[in-house]
C-alpha positions in Angstrom: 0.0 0.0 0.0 1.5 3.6 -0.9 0.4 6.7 0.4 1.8 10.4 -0.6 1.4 13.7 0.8 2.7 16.9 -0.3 5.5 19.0 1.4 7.8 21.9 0.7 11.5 22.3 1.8 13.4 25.1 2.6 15.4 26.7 5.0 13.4 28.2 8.3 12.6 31.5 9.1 14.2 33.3 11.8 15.6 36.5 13.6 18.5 37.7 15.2 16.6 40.7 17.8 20.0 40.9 20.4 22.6 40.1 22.3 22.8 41.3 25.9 24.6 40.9 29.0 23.4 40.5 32.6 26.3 42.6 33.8 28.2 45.4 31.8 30.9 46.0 34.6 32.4 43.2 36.1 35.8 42.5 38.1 38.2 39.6 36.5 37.4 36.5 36.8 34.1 37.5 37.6 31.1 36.0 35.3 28.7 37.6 33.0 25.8 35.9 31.7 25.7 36.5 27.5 22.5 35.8 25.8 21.7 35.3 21.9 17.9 36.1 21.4 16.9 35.0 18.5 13.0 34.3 17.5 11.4 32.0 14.6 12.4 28.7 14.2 15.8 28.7 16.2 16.2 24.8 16.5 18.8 24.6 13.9 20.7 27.8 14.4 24.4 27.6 15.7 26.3 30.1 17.8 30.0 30.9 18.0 30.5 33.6 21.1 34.0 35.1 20.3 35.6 38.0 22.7 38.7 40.9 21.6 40.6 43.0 23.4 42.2 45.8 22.6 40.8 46.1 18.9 41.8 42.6 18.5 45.6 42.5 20.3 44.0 39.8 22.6 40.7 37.5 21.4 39.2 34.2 21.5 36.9 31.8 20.8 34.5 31.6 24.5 32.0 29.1 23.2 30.3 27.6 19.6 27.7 25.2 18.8 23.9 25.2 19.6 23.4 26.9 22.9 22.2 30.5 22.7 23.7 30.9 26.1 27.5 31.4 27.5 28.6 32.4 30.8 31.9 34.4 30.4 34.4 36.0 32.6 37.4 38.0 32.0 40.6 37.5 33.0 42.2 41.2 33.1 41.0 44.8 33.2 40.0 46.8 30.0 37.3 47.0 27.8 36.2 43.5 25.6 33.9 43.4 23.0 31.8 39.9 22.6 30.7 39.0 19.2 27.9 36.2 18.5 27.7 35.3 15.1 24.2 33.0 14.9 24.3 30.6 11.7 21.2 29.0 9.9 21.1 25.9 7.9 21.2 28.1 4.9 24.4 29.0 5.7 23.1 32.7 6.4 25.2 34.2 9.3 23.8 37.5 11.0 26.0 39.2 13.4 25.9 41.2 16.9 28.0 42.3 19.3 28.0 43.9 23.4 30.8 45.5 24.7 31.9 44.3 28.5 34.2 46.4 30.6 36.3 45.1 33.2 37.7 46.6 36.1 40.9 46.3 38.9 42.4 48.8 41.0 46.1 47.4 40.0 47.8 51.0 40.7 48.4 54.8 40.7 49.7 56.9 38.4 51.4 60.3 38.3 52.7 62.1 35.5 55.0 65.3 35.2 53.8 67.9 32.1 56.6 70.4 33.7 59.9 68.4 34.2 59.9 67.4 38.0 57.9 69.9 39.3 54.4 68.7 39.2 52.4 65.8 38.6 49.0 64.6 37.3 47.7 61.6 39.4 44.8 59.1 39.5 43.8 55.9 39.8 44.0 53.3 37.0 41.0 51.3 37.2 41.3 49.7 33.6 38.6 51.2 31.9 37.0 54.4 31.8 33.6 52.9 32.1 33.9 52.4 35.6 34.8 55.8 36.5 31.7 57.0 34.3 29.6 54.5 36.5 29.2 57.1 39.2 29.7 53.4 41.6 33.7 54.9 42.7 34.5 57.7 45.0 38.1 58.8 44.8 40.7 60.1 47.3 44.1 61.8 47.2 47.1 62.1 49.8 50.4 62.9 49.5 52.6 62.6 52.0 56.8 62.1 52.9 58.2 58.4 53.2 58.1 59.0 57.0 54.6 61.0 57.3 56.8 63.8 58.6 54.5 65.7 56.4 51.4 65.3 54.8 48.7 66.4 52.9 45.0 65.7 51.3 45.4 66.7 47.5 41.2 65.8 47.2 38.7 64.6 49.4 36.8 61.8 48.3 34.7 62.2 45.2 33.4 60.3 41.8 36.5 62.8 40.2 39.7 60.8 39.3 42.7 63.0 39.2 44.7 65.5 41.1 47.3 67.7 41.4 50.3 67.8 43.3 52.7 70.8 42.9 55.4 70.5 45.5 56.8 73.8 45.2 53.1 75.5 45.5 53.0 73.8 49.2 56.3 74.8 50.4 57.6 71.5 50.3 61.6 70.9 49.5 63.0 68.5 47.1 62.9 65.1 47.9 60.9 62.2 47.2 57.0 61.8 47.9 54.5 58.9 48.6 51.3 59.6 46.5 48.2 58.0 47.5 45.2 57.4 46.1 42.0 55.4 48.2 39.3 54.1 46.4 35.6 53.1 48.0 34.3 50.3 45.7 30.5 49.9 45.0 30.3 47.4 47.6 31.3 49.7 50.1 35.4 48.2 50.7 38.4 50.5 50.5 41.6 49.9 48.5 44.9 52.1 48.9 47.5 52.3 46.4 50.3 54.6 46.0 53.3 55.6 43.5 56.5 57.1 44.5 57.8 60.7 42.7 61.0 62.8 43.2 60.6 66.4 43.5 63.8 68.2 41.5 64.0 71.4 40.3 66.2 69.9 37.2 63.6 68.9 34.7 62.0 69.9 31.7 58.8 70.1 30.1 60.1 68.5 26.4 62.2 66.0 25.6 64.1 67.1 22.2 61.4 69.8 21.4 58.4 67.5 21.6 56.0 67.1 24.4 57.5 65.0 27.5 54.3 64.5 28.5 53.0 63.5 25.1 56.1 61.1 24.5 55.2 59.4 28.0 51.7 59.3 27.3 51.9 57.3 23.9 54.6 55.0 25.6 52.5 54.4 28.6 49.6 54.0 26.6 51.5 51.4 25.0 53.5 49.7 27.8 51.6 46.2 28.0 49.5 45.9 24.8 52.7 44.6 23.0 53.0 47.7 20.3 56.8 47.7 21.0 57.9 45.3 23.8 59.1 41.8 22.4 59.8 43.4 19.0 63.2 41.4 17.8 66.3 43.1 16.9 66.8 44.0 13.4 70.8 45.0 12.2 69.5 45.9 8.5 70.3 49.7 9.4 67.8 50.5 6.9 64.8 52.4 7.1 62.9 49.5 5.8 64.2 47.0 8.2 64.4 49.1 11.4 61.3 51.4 11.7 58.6 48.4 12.3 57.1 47.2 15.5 54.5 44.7 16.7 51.8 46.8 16.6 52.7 48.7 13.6 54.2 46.0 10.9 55.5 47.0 7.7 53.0 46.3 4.5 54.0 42.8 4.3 53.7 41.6 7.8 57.4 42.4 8.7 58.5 43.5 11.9 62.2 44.4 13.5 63.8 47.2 14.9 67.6 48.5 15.7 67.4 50.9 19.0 67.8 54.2 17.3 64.3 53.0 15.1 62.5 52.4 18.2 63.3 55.9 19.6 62.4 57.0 16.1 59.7 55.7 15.8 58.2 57.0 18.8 59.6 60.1 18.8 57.8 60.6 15.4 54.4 59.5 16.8 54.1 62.4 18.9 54.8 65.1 16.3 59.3 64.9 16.1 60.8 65.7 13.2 62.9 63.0 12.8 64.1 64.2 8.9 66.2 67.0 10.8 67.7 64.3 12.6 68.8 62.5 9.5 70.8 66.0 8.2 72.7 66.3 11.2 76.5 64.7 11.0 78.4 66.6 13.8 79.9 65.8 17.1 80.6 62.5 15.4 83.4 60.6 16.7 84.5 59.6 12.7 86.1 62.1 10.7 83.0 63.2 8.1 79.9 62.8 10.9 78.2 59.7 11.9 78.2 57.5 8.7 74.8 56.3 7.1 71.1 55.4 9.0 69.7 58.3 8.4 68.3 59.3 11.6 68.0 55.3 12.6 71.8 56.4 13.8 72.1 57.4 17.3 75.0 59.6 16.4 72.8 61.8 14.8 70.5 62.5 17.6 73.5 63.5 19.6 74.5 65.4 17.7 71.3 67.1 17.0 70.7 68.0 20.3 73.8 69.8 21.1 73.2 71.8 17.9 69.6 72.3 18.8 71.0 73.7 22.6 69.1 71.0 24.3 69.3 70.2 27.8 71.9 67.8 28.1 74.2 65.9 31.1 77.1 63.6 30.6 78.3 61.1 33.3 80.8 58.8 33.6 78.6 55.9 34.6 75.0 54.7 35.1 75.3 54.4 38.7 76.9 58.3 38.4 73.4 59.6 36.2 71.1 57.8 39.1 72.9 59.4 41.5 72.7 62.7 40.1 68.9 63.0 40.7 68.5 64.7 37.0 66.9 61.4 35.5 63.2 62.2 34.4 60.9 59.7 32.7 61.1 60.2 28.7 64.5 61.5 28.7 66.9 59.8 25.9 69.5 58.4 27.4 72.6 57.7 24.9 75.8 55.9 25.4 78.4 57.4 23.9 81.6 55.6 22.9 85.0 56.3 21.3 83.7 54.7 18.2 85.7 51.6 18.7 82.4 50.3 20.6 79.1 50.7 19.7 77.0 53.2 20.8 73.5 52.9 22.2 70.3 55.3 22.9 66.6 54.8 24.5 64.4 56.3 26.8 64.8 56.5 30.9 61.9 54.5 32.0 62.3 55.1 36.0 59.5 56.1 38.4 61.9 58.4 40.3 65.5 60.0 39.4 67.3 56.6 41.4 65.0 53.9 39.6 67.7 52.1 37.6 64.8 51.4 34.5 65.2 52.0 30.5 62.9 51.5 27.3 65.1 50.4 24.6 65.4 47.7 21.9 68.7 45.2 22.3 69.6 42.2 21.0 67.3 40.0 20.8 64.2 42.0 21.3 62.8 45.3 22.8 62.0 45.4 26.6 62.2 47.7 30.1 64.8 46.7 32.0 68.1 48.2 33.7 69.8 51.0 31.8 72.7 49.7 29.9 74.9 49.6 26.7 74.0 45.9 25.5 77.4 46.2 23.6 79.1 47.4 26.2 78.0 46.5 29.8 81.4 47.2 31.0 81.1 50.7 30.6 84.3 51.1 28.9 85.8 54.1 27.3 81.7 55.0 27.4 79.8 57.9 28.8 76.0 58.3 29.9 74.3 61.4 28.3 70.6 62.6 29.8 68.6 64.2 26.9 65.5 66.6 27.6 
């Protein structure tokens, strides 16, 4: 016996109407609950929940297959954007995304716009969003290592900044604990602080562009990998030396010889690095500084005495901690006889004393202690501060 009926095929009907979180703001490790709404006939759609970081320096796949659902927590402060894309049999994938920012209190910070004689300060919670919450109240304190003296730079408030200007409070030069206590939303406190050294020997520019500038796109760049773990390039080319992680050359490459790192930052923030290249004095070769352009260290030296920078030459490292004249941003250069090779990057210290420098060695770029990589014996060598 045979029996027929009549039916039509084809793929179902459905819509994509959001994704949403149950919690925008979150803590690491702290879980969110992510949902795919979709309406129509859903039984056959497929999800795939990926989060990024950092427009994509960090991502991953958090969960794929046929549940609308995922429960996600992140591991680290800053701001992640979660992605579903929702797949029907037909191979039609519609696309939305929520944006989930995570917070930590992991430290203060202070910056000088003035040399060493005032600083910005606030908290660094990770991501704006939870300032803009209105859920954090914000306090300020300085005071000296010993509490001999002290001070409230702001009373608490949902403001996060402050200004501390030594020499407007009569205070002497010496080094200050800044402090900065923060009442959570669930009503605990946390206190952090930073050290700074007051010094009258500082500047507001480091070879004629902002100091404050310069340290802002560094810091802004510190621990998102732009620069640090670049490898070591010897080309002493433009086109081998000028390209770091986060900005690769055209066809993916990546290197960098010290002087290109400085470069390359220095040119970020508005330094005319093409004045650099012209300059061939103070050389310690007959003729100037060779090739490299301004990927030659030489040539920033000697650019800076000609431009009537700033400038202090010691003997030793130990000799330019000591001095107290160090400030954050300033090119340090190694100068040599020119029977060794020569070396520049930026002081990276907290304070004057903090024995800390941003440059790019052999085999990669990194913070670390200052040093000549090619010459960690200090021999026939002097340490020049740049501002």
């Amino acid at each position: 016996m045979t029996s027929k009926t009549e039916c039509s095929i084809g793929s179902e009907k459905w819509n994509y109407e959001s994704l949403s979180s149950s919690a925008t703001l979150v803590r690491p490790n702290e879980s969110t609950e992510i949902d795919a709404r979709c309406s129509g006939d859903t039984n056959y759609l497929q999800y795939k929940f990926v989060w990024n970081k950092n427009n994509w320096a960090d991502w991953g796949v958090a969960q794929q297959g046929t549940s609308s659902h995922l429960q996600w927590a992140p591991k680290d402060a800053g701001d992640y954007e979660l992605i579903c894309d929702v797949s029907g049999s037909d191979g039609v994938v519609q696309t939305k995304r929520t944006i989930i920012s995570c917070w930590d209190f992991s430290r203060i910070t202070a910056i000088s716009t003035d040399g060493n004689n005032s600083w910005g300060v606030r908290a660094d919670l990770g991501t704006l969003a939870a300032e803009k919450s209105g859920q954090f109240q914000f306090k300020f304190v300085w005071a000296k290592s010993d509490w001999s003296k002290w001070g409230v730079l702001k009373e608490f408030s949902s403001v996060n900044d402050a200004y501390f200007n030594p020499s407007a409070l009569g205070l002497q030069d010496g080094y200050y604990d800044l402090y900065c206590d923060v009442l959570l939303p669930d009503g605990t406190l946390q206190s952090k602080s930073t050290q700074i050294y007051y010094s009258p020997f500082g500047s507001s520019t480091v070879l004629g562009v902002s100091r404050i500038g310069l340290v802002t796109w560094l810091t802004t760049h510190q621990f998102d990998g732009y620069y640090l773990g670049t490898r070591y390039s010897g080309g002493f080319s433009y086109d081998s030396c000028l390209y770091p992680k986060g900005a690769p050359r055209w066809d993916g490459y990546t290197g960098m010889n010290c002087t290109g790192f400085v470069a390359h930052a220095y040119a970020a923030v508005g330094g005319d690095v093409n004045r650099i290249a012209q300059n061939n004095n103070h050389s310690p070769w007959a003729g100037g500084p060779g090739g490299g352009g301004y990927i030659n260290a030489w040539r920033w030296y000697g650019y800076a005495r000609d431009l009537g920078c700033k400038m202090y030459e010691f003997r030793t490292v130990q000799d330019m901690l000591n001095s107290g004249y160090a400030q954050k941003g300033d090119i340090i250069f190694f100068k040599t006889d020119g029977s060794i090779d020569c070396h520049i990057g930026f002081f990276w210290g907290d304070n004057p004393h903090d024995n800390k420098m941003w440059h790019q060695i052999l085999p990669g770029n990194l913070i670390g202690p200052c040093f000549n990589n090619a010459n960690k014996g200090e021999v026939r060598q002097s340490v020049v501060l740049i501002k």
